[in-house]
BAFI-3210 file (N, C-alpha, C; in Angstrom, 3 decimals, decimal comma, padded with zeros to 6 digits):
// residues 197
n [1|2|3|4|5|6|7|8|9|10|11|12|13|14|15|16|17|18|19|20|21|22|23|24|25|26|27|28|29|30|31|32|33|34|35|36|37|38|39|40|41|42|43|44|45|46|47|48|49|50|51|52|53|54|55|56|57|58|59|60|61|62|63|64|65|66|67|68|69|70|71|72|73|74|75|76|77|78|79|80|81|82|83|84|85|86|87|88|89|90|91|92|93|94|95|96|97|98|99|100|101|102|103|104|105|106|107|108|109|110|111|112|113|114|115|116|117|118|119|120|121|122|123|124|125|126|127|128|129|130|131|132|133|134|135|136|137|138|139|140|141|142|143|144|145|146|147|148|149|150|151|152|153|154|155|156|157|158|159|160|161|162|163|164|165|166|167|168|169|170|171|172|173|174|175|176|177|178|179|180|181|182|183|184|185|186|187|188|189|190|191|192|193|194|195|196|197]
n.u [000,844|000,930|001,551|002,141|-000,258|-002,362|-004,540|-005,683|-002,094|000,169|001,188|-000,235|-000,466|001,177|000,795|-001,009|000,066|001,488|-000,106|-001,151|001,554|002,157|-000,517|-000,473|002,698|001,794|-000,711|000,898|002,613|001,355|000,172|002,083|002,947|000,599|-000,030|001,903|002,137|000,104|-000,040|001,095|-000,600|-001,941|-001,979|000,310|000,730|002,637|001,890|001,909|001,029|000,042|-001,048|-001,002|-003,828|-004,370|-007,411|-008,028|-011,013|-014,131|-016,240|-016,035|-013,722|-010,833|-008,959|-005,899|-004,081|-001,278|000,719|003,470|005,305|006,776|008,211|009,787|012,528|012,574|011,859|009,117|007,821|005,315|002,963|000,217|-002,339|-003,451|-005,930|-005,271|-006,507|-008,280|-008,544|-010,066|-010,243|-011,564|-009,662|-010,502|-013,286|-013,128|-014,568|-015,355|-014,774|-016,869|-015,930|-015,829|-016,229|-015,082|-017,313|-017,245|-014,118|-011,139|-007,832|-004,652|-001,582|001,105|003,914|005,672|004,520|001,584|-001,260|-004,433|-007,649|-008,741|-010,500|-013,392|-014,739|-016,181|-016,126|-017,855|-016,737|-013,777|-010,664|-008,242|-007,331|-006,768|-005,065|-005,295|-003,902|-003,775|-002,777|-004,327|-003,503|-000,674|-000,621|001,497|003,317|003,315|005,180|003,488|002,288|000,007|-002,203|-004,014|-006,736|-009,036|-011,018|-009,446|-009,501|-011,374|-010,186|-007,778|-009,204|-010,279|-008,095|-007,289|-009,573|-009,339|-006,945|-006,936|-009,278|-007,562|-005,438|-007,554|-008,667|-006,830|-005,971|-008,230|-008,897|-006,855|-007,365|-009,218|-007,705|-006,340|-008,337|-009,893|-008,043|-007,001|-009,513|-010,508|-007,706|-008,139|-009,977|-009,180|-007,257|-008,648|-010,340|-008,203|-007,546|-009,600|-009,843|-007,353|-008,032]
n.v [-001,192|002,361|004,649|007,176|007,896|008,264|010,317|012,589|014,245|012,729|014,455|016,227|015,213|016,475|018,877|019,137|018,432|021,015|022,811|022,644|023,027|025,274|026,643|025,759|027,624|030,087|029,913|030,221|032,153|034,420|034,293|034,490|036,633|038,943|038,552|039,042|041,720|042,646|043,357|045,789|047,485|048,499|050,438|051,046|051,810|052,555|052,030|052,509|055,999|058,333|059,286|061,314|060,237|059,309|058,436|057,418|056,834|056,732|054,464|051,198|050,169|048,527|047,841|046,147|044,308|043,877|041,197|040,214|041,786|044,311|047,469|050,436|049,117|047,683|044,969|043,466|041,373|040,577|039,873|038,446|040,847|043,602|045,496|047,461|050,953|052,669|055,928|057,565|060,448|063,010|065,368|067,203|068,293|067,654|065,423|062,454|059,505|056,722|053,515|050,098|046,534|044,186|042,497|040,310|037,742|038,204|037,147|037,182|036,611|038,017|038,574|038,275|039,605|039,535|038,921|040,000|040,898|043,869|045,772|047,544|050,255|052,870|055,976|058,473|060,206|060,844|061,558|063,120|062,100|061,321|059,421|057,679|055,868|053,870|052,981|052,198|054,039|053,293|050,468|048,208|049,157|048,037|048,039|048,137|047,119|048,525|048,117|049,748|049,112|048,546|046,561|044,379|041,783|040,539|041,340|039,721|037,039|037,334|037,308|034,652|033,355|033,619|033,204|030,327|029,670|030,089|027,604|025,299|025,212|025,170|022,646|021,393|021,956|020,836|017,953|017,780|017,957|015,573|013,270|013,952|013,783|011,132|009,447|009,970|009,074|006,761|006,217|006,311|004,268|001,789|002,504|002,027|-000,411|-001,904|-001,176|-002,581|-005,371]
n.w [000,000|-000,600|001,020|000,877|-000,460|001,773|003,202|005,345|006,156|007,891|009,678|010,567|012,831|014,174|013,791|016,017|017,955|018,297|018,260|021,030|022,510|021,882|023,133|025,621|026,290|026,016|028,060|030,586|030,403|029,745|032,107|034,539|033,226|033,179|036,204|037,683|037,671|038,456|041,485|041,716|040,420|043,384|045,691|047,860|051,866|054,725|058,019|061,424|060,734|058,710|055,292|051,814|049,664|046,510|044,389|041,671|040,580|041,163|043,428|044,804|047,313|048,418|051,244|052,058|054,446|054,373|055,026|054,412|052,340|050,454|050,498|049,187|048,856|050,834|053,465|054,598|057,086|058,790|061,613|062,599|062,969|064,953|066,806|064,907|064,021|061,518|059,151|056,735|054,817|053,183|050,983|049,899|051,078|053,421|054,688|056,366|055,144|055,184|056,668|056,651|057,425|055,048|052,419|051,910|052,815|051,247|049,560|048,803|046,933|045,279|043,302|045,404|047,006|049,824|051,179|053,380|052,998|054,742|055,353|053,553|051,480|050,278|047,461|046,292|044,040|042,162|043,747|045,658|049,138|052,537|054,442|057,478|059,802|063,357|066,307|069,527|072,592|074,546|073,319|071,542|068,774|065,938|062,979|060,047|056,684|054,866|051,955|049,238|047,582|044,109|043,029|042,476|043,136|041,039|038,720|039,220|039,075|036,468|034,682|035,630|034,663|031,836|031,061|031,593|029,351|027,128|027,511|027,876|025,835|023,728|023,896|023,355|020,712|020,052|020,349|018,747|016,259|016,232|016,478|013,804|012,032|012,255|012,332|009,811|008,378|008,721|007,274|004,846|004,581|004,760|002,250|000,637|000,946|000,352|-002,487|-003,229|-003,087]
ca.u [000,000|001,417|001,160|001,575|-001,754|-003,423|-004,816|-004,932|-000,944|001,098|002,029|-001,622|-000,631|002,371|000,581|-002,316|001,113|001,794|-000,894|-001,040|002,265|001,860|-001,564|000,328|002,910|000,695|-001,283|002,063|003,389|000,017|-001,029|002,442|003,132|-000,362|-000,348|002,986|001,751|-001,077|000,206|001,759|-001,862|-002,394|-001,089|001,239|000,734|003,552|001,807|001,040|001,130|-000,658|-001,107|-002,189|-003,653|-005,153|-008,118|-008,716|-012,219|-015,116|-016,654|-015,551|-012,230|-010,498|-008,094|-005,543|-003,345|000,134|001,929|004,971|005,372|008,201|008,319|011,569|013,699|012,350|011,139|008,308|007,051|004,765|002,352|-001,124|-002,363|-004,175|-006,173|-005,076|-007,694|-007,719|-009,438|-009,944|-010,813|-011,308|-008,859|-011,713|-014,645|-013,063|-015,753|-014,721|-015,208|-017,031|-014,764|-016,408|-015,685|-015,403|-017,973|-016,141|-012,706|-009,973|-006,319|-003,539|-000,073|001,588|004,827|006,572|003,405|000,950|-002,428|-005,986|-008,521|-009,538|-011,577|-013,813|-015,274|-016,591|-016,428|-018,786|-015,990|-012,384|-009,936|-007,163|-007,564|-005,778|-005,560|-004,557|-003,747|-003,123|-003,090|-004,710|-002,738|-000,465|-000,745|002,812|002,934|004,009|005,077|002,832|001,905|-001,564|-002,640|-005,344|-006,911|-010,162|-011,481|-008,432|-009,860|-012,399|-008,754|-007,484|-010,133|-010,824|-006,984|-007,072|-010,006|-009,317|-005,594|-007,475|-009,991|-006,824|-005,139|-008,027|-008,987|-005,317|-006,358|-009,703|-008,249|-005,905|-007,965|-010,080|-007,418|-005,962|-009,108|-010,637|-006,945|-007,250|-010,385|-010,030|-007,053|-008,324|-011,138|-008,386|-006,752|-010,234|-010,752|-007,281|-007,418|-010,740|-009,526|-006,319|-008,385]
ca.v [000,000|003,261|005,647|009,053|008,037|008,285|011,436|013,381|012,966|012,175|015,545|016,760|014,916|017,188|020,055|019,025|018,733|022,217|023,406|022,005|023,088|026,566|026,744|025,616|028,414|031,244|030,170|030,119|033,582|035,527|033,996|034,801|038,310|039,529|038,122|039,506|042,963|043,320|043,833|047,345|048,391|048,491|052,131|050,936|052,554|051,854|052,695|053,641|057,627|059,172|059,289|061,413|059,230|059,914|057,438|058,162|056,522|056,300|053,460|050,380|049,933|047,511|047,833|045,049|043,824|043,219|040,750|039,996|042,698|045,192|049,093|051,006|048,302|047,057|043,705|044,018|040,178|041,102|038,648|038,914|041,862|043,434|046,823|048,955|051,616|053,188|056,623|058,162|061,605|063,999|066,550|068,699|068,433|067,191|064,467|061,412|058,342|055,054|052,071|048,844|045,110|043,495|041,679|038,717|037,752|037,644|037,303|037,274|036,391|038,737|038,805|038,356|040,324|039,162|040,062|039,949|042,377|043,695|047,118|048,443|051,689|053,326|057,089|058,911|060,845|060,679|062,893|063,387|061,863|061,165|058,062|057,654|054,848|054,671|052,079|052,794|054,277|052,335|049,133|047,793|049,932|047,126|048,802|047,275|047,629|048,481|047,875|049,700|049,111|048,611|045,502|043,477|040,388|040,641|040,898|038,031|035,746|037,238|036,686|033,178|032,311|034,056|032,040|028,957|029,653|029,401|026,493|024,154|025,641|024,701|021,193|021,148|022,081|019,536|016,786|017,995|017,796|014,180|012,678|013,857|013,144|009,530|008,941|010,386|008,389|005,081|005,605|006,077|003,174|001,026|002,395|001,368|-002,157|-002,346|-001,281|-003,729|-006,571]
ca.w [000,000|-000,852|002,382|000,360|-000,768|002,758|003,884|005,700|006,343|009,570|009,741|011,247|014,366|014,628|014,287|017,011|019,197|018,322|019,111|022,414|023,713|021,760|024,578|027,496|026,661|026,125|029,098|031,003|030,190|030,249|033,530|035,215|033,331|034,154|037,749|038,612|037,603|039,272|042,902|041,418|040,941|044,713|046,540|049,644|052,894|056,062|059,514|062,056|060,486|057,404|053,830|050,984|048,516|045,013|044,205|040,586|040,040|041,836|043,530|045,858|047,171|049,332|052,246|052,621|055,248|053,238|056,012|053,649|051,584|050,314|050,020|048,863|049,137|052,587|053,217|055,936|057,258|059,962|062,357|063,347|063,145|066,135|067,101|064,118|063,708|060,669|058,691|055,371|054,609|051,813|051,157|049,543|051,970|055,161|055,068|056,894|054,365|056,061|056,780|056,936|056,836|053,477|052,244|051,654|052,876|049,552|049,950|047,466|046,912|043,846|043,115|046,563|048,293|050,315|051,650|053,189|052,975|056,321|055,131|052,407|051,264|048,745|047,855|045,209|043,276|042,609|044,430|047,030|050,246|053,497|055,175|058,906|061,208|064,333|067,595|070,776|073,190|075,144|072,452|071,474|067,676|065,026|061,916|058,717|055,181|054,169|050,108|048,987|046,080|043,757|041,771|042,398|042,957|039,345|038,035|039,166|038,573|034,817|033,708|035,246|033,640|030,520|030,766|031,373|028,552|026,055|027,940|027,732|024,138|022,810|024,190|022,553|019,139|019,508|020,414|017,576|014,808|016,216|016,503|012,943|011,248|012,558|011,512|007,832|008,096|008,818|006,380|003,426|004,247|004,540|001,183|-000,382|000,960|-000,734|-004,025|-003,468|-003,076]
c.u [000,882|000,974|001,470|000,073|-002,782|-003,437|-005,561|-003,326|-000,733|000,854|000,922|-001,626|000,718|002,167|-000,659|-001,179|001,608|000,983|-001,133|000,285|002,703|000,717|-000,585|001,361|002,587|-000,080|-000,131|002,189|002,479|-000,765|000,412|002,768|002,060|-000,193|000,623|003,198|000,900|-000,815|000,929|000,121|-002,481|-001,443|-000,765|001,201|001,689|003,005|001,891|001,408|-000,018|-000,456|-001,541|-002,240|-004,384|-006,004|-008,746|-010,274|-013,161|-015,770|-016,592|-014,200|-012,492|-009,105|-007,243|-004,133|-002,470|000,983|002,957|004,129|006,955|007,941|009,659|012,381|013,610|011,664|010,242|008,126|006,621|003,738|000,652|-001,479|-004,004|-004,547|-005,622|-006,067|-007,635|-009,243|-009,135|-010,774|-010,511|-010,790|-010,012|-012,378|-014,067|-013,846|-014,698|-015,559|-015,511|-015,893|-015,849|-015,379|-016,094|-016,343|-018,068|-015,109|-011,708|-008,186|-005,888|-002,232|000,270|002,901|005,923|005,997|002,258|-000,232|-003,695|-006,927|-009,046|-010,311|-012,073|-014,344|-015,536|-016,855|-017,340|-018,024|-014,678|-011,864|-009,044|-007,744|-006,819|-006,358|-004,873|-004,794|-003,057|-003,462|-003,522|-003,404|-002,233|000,248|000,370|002,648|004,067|003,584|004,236|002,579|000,453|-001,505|-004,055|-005,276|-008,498|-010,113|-009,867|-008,605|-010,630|-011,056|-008,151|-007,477|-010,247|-009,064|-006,725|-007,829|-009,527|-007,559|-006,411|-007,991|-008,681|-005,517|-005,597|-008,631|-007,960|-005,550|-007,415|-009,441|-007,542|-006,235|-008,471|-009,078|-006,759|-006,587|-009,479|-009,011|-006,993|-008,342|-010,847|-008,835|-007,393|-009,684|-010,514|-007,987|-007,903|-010,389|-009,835|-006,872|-008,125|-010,405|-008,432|-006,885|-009,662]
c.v [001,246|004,146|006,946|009,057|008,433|009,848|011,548|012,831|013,093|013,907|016,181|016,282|015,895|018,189|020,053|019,151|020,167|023,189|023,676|022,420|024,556|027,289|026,939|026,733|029,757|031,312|030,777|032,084|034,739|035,479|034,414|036,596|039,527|039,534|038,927|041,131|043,828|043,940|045,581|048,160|049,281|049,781|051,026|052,326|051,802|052,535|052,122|054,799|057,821|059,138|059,978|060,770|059,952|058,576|058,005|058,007|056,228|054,892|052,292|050,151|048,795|047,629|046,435|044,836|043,189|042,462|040,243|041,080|043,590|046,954|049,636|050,199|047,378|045,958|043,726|042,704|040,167|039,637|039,478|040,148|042,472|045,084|048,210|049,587|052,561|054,718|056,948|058,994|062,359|065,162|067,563|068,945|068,252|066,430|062,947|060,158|056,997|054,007|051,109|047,403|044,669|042,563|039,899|038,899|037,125|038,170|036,883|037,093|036,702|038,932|039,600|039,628|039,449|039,258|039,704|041,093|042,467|045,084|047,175|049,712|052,346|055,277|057,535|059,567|060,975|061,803|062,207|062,912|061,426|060,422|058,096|056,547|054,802|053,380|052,635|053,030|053,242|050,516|049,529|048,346|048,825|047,888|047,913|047,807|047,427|048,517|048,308|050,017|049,003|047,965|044,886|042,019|039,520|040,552|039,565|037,049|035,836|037,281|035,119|032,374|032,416|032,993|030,777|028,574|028,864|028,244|025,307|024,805|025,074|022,960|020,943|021,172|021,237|018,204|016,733|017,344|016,167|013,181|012,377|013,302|011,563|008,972|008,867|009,382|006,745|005,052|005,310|004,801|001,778|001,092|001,811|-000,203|-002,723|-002,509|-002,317|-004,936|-006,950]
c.w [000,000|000,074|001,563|000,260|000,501|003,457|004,987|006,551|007,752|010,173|010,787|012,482|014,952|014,874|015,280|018,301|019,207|018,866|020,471|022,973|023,188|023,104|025,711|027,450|026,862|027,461|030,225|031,340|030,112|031,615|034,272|034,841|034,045|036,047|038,274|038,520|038,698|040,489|042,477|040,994|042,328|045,177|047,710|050,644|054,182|056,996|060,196|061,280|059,150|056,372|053,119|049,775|047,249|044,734|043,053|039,968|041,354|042,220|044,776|045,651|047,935|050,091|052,848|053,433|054,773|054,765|055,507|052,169|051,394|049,637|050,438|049,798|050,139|052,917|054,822|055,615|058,665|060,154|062,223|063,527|063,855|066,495|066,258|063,666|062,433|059,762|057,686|055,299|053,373|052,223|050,768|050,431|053,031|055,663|055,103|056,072|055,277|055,959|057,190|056,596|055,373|053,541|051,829|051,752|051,520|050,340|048,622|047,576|045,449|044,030|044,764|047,597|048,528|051,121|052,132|053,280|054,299|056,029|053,582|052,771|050,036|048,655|046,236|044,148|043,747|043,236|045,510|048,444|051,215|054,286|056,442|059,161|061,973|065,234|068,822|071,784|074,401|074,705|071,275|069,512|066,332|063,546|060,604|057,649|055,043|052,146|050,296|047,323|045,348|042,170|041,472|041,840|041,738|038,544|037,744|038,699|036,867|034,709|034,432|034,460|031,985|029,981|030,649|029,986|027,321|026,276|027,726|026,259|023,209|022,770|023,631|021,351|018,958|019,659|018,849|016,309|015,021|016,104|014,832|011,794|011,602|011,794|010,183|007,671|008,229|008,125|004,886|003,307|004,335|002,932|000,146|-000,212|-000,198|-001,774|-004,623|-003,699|-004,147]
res [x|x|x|x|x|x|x|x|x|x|x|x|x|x|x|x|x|x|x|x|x|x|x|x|x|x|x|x|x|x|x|x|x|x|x|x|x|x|x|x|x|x|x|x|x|x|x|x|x|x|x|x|x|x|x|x|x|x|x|x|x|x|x|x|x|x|x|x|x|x|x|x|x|x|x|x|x|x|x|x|x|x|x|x|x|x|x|x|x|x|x|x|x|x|x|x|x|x|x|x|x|x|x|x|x|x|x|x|x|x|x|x|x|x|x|x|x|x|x|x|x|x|x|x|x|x|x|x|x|x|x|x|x|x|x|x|x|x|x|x|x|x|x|x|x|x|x|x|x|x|x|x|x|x|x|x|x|x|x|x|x|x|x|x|x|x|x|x|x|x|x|x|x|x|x|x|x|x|x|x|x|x|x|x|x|x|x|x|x|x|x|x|x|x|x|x|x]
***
């Protein structure tokens, strides 16, 4: 039997492997470049003392508790963290912005930071604002990193799925072309027996 004759050729299983480890590096390199970005979204705060921050968009934030973290140069890996009271005010109005608990607890690990959310808040328009914290008087003053930020976690989740999406997509395409090359192929050679015999 003459194998040029059988189509589709070999070769279609080579490129179903290409496919497939083209996926896996794309997923690879968009799921760690994104990821290891993101934590540079987040404003760093070191207190106990003050801040003025700039919050350019309106809406919900999130306040998180960086216990391994690093600002200029400095590697902070702090414990438990206990009685830090914390405020945010507008530089325009002098109106003291609510602090609440998050509505769900999210944590994160980005590029050699680390984090859980222990506040939200939400303000109606962007602008300048100044953040304080502070420990009750008396209570032992452990220096820490605050992260605040807004729609972190929607981040996250949409570049892992969106990595995933073309991870198991590269795998779906390549099932696809090994499967239907097989079976085109084992109908050619069905048909050139036939004609041999």
């Amino acid at each position: 039997m003459d194998k040029q004759t059988i189509k589709p050729s070999r070769w279609f299983y080579v490129l179903a492997g290409l496919v497939f480890v083209i996926g896996v590096a794309l997923f690879a390199v968009l799921l760690f470049k994104n990821l290891s970005g993101m934590s540079d979204t987040l404003m760093q705060v070191v207190v106990p003392g003050k801040a003025d921050i700039t919050l350019s968009e309106a809406g919900k934030y999130t306040i998180f508790y960086e216990y391994q973290s690093v600002v200029d140069n400095k590697v902070y890996t702090t414990g438990e963290l206990s009685g830090l009271q914390c405020a945010l005010t507008s530089q325009e109005t002098g109106a003291e912005i609510a602090l609440s608990s998050p509505s769900g607890s999210s944590t994160y690990t980005l590029g050699g930071r680390a984090g859980r959310s222990i506040l939200a808040f939400s303000i109606d328009k962007p602008g300048n604002y100044q953040f304080s914290a502070w420990y009750p008087e008396g209570q032992e003053r452990q220096e820490v990193v605050l992260a605040i930020g807004s729609g972190l976690m929607g981040k996250i989740m949409g570049t892992v799925f969106s990595s995933l999406a073309i991870f198991f997509g590269s795998i779906a395409i390549a099932v696809v072309i090994t499967v239907v090359t097989a079976i085109k192929r084992e109908k050619a050679i069905k048909r050139l027996k036939a004609q041999n015999t």
